[in-house]
C-alpha positions in Angstrom: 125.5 68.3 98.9 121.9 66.4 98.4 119.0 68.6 98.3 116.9 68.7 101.0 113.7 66.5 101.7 110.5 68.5 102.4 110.3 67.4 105.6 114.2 68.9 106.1 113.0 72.0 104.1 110.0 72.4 106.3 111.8 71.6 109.6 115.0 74.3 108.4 111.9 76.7 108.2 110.4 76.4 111.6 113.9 76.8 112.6 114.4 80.2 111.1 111.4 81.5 112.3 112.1 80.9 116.2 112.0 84.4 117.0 108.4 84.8 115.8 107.2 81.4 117.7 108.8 82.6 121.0 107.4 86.0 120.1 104.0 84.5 119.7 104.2 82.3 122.5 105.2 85.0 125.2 102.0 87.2 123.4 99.4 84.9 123.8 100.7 84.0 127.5 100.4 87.9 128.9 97.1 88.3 126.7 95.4 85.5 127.9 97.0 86.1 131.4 95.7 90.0 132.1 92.2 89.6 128.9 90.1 90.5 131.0 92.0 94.2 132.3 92.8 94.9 128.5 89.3 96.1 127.4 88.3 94.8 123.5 91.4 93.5 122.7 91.4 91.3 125.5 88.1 89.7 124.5 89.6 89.1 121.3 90.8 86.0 123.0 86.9 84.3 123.4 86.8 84.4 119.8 88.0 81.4 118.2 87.6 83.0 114.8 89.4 85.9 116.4 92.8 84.6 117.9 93.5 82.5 114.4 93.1 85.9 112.6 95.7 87.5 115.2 98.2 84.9 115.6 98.0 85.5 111.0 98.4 88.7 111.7 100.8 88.8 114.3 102.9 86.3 112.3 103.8 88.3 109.8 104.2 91.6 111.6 106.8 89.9 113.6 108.0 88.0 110.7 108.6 91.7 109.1 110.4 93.1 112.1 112.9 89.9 112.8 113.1 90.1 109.4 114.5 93.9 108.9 117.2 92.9 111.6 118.0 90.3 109.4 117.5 87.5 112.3 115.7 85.0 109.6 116.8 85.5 106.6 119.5 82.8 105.1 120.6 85.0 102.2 120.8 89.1 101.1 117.3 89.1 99.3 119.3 91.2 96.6 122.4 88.9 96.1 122.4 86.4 93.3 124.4 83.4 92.9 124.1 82.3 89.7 123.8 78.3 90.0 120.9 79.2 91.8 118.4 80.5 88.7 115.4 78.9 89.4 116.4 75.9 91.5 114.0 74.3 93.3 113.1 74.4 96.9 116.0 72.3 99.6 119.0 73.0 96.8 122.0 73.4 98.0 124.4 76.3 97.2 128.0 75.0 94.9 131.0 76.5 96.6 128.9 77.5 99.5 131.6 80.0 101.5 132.0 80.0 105.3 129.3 81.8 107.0 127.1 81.2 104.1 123.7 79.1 104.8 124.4 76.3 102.4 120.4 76.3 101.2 117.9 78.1 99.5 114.9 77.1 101.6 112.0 77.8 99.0 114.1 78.1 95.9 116.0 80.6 93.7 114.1 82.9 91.5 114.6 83.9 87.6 117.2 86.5 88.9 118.7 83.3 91.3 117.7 85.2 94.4 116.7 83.4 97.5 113.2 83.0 97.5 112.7 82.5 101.4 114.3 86.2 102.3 112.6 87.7 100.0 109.6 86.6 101.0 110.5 87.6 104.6 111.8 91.3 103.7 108.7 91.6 101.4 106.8 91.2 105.0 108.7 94.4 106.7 107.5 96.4 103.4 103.7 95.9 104.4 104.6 95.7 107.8 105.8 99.9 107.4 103.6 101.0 104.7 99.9 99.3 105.2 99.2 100.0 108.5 100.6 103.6 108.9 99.3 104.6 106.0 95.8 103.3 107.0 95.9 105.0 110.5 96.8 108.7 108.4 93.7 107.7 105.9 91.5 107.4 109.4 93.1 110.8 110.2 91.7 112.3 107.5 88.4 110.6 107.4 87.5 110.8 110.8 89.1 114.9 110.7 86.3 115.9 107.8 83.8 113.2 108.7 82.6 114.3 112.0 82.1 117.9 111.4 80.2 116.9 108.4 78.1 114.5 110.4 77.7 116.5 112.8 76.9 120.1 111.1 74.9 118.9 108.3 74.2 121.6 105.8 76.6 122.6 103.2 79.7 121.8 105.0 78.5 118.2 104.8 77.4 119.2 101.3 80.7 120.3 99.6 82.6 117.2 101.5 80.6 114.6 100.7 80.9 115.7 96.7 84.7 115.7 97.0 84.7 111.9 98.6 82.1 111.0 95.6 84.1 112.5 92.9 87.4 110.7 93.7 85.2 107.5 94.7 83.8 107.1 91.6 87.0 107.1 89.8 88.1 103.1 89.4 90.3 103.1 92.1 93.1 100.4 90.5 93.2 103.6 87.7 93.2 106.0 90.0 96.2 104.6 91.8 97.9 103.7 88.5 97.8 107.5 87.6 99.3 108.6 90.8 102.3 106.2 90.7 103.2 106.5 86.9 106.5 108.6 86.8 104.9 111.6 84.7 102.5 112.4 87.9 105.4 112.1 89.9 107.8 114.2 88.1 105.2 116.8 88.4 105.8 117.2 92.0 101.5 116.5 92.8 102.5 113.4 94.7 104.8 115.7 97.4 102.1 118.6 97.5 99.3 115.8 98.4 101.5 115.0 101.2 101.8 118.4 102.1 98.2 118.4 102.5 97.2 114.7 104.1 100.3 114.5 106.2 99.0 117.6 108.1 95.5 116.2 109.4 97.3 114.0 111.8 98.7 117.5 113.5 94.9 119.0 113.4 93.3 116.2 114.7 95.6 115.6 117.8 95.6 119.8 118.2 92.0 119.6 118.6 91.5 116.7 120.7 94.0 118.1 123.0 92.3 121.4 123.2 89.1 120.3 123.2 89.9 118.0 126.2 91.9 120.6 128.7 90.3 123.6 127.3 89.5 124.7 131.1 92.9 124.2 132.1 94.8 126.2 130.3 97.9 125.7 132.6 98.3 122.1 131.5 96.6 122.4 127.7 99.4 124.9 126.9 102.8 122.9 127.4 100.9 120.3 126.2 100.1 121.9 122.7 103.2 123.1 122.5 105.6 120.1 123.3 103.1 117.7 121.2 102.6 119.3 118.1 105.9 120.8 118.1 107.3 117.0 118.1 104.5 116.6 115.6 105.4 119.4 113.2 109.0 118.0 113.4 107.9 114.7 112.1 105.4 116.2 109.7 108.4 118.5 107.9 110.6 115.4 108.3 107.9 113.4 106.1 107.5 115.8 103.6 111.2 117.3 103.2 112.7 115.7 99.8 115.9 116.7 99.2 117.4 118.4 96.0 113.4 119.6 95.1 111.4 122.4 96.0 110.3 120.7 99.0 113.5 120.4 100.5 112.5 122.5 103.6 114.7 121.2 106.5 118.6 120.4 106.2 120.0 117.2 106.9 120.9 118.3 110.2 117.5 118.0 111.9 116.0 116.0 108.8 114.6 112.7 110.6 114.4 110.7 107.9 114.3 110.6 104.1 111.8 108.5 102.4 112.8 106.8 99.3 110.6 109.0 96.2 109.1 105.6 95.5 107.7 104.9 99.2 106.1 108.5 99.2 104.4 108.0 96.1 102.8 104.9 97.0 102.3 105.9 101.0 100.7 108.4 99.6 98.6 106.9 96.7 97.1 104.5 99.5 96.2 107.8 101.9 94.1 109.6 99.4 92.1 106.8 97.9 91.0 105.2 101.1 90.3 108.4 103.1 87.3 109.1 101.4 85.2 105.9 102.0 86.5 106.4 105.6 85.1 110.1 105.5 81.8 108.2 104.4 81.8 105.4 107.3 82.6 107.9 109.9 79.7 110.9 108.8 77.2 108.2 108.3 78.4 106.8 112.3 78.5 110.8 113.7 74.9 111.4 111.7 73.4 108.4 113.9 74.9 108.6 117.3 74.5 112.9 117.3 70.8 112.1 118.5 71.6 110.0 121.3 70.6 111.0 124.5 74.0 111.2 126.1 75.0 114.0 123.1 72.2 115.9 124.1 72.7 115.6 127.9 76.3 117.0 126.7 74.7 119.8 124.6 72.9 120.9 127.5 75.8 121.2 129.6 77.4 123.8 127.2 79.6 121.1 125.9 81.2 122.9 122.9 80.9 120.9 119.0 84.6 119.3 119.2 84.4 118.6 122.6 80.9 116.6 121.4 82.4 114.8 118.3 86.0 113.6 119.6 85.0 112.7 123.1 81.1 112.0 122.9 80.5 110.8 119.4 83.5 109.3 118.0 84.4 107.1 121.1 81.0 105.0 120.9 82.1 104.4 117.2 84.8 102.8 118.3 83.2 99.0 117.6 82.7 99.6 113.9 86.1 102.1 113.0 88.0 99.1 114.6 86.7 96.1 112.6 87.0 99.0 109.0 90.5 99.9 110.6 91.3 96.0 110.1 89.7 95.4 107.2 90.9 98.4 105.5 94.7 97.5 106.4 93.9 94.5 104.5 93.0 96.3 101.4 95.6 97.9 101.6 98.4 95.2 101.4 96.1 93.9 98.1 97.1 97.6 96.6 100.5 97.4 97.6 100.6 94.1 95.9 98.8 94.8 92.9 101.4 98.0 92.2 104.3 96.0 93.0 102.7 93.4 90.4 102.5 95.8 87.6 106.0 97.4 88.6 104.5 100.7 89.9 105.8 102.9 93.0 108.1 100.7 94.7 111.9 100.4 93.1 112.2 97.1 90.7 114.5 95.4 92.9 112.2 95.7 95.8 111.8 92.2 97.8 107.8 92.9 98.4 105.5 90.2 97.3 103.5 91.9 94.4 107.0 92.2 92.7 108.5 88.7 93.5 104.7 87.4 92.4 105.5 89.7 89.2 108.8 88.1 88.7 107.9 84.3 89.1 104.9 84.5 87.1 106.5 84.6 83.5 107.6 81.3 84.3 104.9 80.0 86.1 104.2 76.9 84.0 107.7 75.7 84.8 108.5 77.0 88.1 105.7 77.4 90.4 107.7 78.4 93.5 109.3 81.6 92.8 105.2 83.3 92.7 103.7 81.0 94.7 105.8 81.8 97.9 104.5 85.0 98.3 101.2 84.9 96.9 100.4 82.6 99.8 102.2 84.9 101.9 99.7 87.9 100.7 96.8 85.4 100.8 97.2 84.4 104.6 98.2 88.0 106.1 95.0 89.1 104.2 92.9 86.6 105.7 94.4 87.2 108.8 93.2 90.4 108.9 89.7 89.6 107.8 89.4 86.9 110.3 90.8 89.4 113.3 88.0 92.2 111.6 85.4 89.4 112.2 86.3 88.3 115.7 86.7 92.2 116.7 83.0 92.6 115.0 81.3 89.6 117.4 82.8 90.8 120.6 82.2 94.7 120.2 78.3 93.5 119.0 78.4 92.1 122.7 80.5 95.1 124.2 
């Protein structure tokens, strides 16, 4: 067979990605239908700047979970066929079997993998890691950041020296040390997780409590049934079997998370919850004198009741656009480990590996690294663009 023509290879594209057009389409239809019931995120859609950055955004995070159904991808991103090595985009497969899509859309890499499902798998990795890992890094930040807003004195003291010290570490080195296997054969990558993974449980315990603490009939069940699911999860997380953490069996083990994914999930949760810590005091130190804290002060209002339902709701505008922003940075660490081979397995299809792999040849073969380092580019600006959008219309909330 002939390779294909770029306008064949482009049009083959559009194809495979049908699920994420209709996807799109059927968003953008119910968001612009019902905008103006659904609050910020609704008037998302008068910002021009805004919608671009969400439809980036939303690309990709629909491209990732298509993607782990394996609904776009032509080929297994592991399998190699080895006439492939390297071929440039639109060649066609020798001996293609039945079944088999008779293309590699974007190429075969130095390993003669298929560049196009690659790239799409390497989407569902930053589509599971970046943005849950970000929300537990607000958990912790926002957790210690109030109180020490709010309280002041030494409390604000001791936690503010703890965020400097690991702040002003370089971060790229700070993550290289926690990925290399020596840290992670000591077993400190599983006890930070013991620690971090728990300030999701304390921050939902309180809000809870704080919130129906004068109706004890419903705050009870309530506490229970939630952080008991919680706690579940939490052991779940942090259970590794065949260590010393192994503390559920299989039986009721939710999930396992591959030593590599922990480190890393990990890695990203400690070194971004301290500049969240630092956004979210320095947003609790200015609000705490408004006059609706003080009208809440004065009707015996207790602290956490203050700070989670008070405070922390007007610093909504600004956590939002940081939330964005920071989800962003954090797909730029998880490609710069996968670049230099850190956390993730080798093999792994996500874009700072498959950037790794195609640049030793990049003077020859531009394809194999330039696939998804455009990938990486456009999700980030993506995200920066949405961050700007949410910025002008919570300036105007």
């Amino acid at each position: 067979m002939e390779p294909l023509s770029w306008f064949e290879i482009i049009t083959r594209v559009l194809i495979q990605f049908m699920p994420v057009w209709v996807s799109l389409i059927s968003l953008f239809t119910l968001s612009f239908v019902y905008k103006r019931r659904l609050g910020l995120y609704g008037k998302l859609f008068d910002s021009t700047i805004g919608m671009i950055g969400f439809a980036l955004v939303m690309f990709w995070v629909f491209t990732g979970i298509f993607g782990a159904f394996d609904l776009i991808i032509t080929h297994d991103p592991l399998s190699q066929v080895s006439s492939m090595k390297n071929k440039p985009p639109g060649t066609a497969i020798m001996g293609v079997e039945d079944g088999q899509y008779p293309y590699y859309l974007f190429g075969g890499d130095n390993l003669a993998r298929d560049v196009f499902s690659r790239m799409v798998k390497g989407a569902w990795v930053v589509v599971q890691i970046a943005p849950l890992a970000t929300v537990f890094a607000f958990m912790v930040g926002i957790t210690l950041g109030l109180p020490a807003g709010y309280y002041g004195g030494r409390l604000d003291t001791f936690l503010s020296f703890l965020a400097n010290l690991i702040l002003a570490f370089p971060v790229i080195l700070l993550f290289y040390l926690l990925v290399t296997p020596e840290i992670v054969d000591t077993g400190i990558p599983n006890y930070m997780a013991m620690v971090l993974f728990i300030f999701p449980i304390i921050f939902v315990g309180v809000l809870l409590n704080s919130r129906y603490r004068t109706q004890p009939k419903v705050r009870t069940p309530l506490l229970i049934g939630v952080l008991g699911v919680m706690g579940w999860l939490y052991l779940s997380l942090i259970s590794q079997p065949g260590t010393a953490l192994t503390v559920l069996p299989d039986a009721v083990d939710l999930f396992n998370l591959q030593g590599g994914i922990l480190v890393v999930f990990v890695s990203v949760v400690f070194v971004n919850s301290p500049t969240v810590f630092r956004i979210v005091r320095g947003l609790a130190m200015d609000i705490k004198t408004r006059d609706y804290v003080a009208a809440a002060q004065t009707r015996g209002e207790r602290p956490w009741y203050i700070m989670l339902w008070e405070i922390l709701p007007n610093a909504r505008g600004p956590l939002i656009v940081d939330f964005c922003l920071r989800i962003g940075y954090t797909t730029i660490l998880l490609g710069t480990l996968g670049f230099f081979g850190l956390g993730l397995p080798p093999e792994s299809p996500d874009w700072g590996t498959t950037i790794n792999d195609g640049r030793r040849l990049l003077q020859i073969y531009l394809h194999p690294a330039m696939v998804p380092a455009f990938a990486l580019l456009s999700m980030v600006l993506g995200l920066n663009l949405l961050a700007d959008g949410l910025r002008e219309e919570s300036l105007r909330d």
